[in-house]
Phi, psi and omega in degrees: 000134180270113179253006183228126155215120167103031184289146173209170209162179148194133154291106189244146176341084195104351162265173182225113190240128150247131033070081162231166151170188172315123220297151186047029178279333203123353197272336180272305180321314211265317149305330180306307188322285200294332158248042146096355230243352182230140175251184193269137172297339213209170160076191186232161151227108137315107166236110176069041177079325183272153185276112182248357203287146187074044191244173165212141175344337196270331177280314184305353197259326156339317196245042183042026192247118166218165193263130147259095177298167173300186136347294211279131169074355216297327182250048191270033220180039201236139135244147229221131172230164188220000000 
């Protein structure tokens, strides 16, 4: 099932932007896209002028662009000894 098609934005330099809508409209899809962590079927994604779409969070983090996920579950499989 396809849940994001045909998003366009751009963002300048000093703004603040938000990204709403319903539960399941598309707002985690469509930040996943952009920082590496889901990839696109299509289209370009642009950051600071350069084509980043097929990058992976791991490149991205580089040019300062990352997904801070929610809270919940982020860490599931982790155990911390002391």
């Amino acid at each position: 099932m396809q849940a994001v098609k045909g998003v366009s934005f751009e963002v300048l330099e000093g703004e603040l932007v938000s990204l709403i809508g319903a539960n399941g409209a598309g707002k985690t899809t469509t930040l996943k896209a952009i920082s590496g962590t889901q990839p696109s079927a299509g289209g370009e994604i642009e950051y600071l002028g350069r084509r980043i779409r097929g990058q992976g969070p791991w490149d991205l983090v580089k040019h300062d662009l990352v997904m801070v996920p929610e809270g919940r579950c982020t860490f599931t499989r982790i155990t911390i000894t002391t």
